[in-house]
C-alpha positions as CSV (number, residue, x, y, z in Angstrom):
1,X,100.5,-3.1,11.4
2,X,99.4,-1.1,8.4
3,X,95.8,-1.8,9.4
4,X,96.1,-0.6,13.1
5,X,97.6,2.4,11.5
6,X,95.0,3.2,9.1
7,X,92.5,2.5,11.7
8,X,94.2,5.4,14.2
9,X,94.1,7.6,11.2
10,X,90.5,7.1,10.5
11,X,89.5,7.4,14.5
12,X,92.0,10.8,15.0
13,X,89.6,11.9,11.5
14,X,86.5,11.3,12.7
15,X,87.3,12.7,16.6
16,X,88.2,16.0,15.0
17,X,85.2,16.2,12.8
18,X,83.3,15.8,15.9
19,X,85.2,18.8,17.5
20,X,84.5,21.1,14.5
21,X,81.2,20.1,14.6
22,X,80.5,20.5,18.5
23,X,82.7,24.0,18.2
24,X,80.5,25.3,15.6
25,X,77.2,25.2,16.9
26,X,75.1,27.9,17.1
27,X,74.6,29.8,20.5
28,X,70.8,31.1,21.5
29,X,71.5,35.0,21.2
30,X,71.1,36.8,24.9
31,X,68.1,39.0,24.7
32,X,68.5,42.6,24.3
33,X,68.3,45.5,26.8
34,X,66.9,48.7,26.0
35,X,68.8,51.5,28.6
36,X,65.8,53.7,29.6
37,X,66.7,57.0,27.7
38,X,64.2,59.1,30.0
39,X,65.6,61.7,32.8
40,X,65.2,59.6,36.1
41,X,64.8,62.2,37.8
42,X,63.1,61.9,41.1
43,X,60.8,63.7,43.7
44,X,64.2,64.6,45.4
45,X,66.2,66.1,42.4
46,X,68.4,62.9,42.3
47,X,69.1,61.3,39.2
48,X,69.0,57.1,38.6
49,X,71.1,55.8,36.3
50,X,69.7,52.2,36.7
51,X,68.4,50.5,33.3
52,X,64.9,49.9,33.0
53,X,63.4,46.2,33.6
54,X,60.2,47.5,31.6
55,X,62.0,47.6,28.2
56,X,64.0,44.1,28.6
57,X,61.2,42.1,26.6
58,X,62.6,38.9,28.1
59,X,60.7,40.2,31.5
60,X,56.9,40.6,29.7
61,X,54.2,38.3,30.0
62,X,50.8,36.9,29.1
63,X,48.7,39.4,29.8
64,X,45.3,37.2,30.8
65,X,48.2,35.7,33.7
66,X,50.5,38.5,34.3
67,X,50.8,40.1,37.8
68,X,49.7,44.0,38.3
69,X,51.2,45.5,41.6
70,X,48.9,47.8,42.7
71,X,45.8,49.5,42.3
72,X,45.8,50.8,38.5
73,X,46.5,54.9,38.2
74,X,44.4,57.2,36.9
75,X,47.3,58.5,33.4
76,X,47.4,54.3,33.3
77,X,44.3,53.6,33.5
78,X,43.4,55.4,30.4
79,X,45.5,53.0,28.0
80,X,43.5,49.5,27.4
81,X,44.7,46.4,25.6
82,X,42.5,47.2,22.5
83,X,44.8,50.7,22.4
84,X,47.1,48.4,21.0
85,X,47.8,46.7,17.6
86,X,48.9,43.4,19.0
87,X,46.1,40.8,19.1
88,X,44.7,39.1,22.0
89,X,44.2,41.3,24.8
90,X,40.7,41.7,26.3
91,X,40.1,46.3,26.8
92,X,39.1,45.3,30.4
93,X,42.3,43.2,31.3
94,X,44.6,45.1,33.8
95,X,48.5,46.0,32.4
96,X,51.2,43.3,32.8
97,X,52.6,45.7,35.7
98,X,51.7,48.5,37.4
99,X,53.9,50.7,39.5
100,X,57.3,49.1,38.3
101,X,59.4,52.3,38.2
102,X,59.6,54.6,41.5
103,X,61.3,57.4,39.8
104,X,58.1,58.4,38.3
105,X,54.5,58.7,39.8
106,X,52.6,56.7,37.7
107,X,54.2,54.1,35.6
108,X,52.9,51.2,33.8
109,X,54.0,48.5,30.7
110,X,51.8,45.9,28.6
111,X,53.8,43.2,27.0
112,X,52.7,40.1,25.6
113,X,54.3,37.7,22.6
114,X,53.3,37.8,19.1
115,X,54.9,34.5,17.2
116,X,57.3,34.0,19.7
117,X,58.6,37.5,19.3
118,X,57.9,39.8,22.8
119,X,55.8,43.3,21.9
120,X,55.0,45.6,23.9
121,X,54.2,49.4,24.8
122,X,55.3,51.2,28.7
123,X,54.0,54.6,29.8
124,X,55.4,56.6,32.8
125,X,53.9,60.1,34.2
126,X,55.5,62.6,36.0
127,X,53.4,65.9,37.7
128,X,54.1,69.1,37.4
129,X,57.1,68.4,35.5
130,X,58.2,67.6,31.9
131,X,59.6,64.2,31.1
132,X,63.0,64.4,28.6
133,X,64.9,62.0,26.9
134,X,68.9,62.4,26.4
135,X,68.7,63.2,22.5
136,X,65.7,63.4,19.9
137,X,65.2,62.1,16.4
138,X,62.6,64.6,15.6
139,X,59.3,66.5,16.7
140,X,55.9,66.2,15.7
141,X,52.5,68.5,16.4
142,X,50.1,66.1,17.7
143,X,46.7,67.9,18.8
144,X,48.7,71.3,20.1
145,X,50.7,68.7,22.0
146,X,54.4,68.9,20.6
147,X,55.8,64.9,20.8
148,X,59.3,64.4,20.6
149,X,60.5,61.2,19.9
150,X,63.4,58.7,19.5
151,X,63.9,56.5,16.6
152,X,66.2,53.3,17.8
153,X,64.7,50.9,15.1
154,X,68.0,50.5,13.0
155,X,69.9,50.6,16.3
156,X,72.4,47.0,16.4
157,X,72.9,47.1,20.1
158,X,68.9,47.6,21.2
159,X,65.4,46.0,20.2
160,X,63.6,48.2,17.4
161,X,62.0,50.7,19.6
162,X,60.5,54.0,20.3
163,X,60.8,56.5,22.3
164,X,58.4,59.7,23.1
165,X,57.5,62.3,25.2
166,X,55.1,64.7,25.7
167,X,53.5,67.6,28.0
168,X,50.5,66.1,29.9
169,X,47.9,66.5,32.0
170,X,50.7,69.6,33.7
171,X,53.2,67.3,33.9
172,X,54.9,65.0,31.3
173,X,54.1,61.6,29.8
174,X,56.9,59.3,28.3
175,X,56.1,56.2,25.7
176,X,58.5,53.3,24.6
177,X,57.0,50.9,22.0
178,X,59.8,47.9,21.6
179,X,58.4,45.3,18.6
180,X,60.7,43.5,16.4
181,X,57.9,41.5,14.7
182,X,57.5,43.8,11.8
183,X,53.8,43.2,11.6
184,X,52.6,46.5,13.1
185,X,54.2,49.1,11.5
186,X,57.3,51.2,12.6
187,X,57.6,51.4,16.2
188,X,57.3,55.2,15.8
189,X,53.8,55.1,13.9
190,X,52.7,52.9,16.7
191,X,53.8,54.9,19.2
192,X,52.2,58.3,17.7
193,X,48.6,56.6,17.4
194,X,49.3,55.6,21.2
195,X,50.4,58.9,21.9
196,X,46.9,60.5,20.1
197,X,44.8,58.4,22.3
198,X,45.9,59.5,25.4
199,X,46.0,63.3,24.1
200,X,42.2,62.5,23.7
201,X,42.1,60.8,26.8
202,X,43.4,63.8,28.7
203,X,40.9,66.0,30.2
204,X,38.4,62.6,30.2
């Protein structure tokens, strides 16, 4: 009898270790959602508060395989892979999408994964009208262009990201840099250089 007793004791033991151990295992994190922080508004004056599938990294691609939609636009079409710091991409390969964001007449994202980790750089143009974003970090003077931007890198709830935008071409341009590797500088930096290319890029 003192046996079969000892014996439950040791099973009741070793089924509650298994619970704890079952209970405490580690859950994959859900990726992280940028919230587009640009106006949306539209040819008709409305305003889209929708989120913005372009900064969600989980969406991105390889860019050798990824679909474009469309016929690449003209503001687009002077970005190229070798723009970017990220390795890999080939200046003649098209962006991972074209034409993703309606509220905007040109828009256009390249994302690919460095080490696992999902990088990756959008633009969107709008004519005849500036591009805003809901609140600033700071300002910089970039070629007589003045570039406002938005520093969410220290953010908890968002990917490290950047946000700019820019008169262009007589309307507005807007950037978003999102990279969380840490291997090519601050998302702002990277987002300035890509910002001084285009301002060369603009009357070409």
């Amino acid at each position: 009898m003192r046996r079969l007793v000892l014996l439950l004791a040791v099973l009741v033991l070793a089924s509650g270790c298994a619970r704890a151990t079952v209970e405490g295992s580690p859950v994959a994190q859900k990726p992280l959602d940028v919230t587009s922080p640009f106006d949306q508004e539209g040819q008709d004056g409305s305003t889209d508060p929708s989120t913005d599938p372009s900064t969600d990294p989980s969406a991105s691609e390889d860019p050798e395989t990824s679909p474009v939609d469309g016929e690449i636009t003209p503001v687009c079409a002077k970005l190229k892979w070798t723009d970017l710091p990220y390795p890999g991409g080939k200046a003649e390969t098209p962006p991972t999408q074209i034409n993703y964001d309606s509220t905007f007449e040109e828009s256009c994202r390249w994302t690919t994964k460095v080490d696992d980790v999902e990088v990756g750089v959008s633009l969107r143009y709008r004519e005849a009208k500036q591009i805003t974003i809901e609140r600033t970090t700071g300002e910089w003077d970039v070629k007589e262009h003045k570039v406002a931007y938005l520093d969410r890198s220290d953010e908890p709830d968002v990917e490290p990201s950047c946000v700019l935008t820019l008169p262009y071409s007589g309307g507005g341009l807007g950037i978003i840099i999102i990279d969380s590797s840490g291997k090519f500088g601050s998302v702002c930096d990277q987002g300035r250089k890509i910002a001084e290319v285009m301002i060369d890029r603009e009357t070409a």
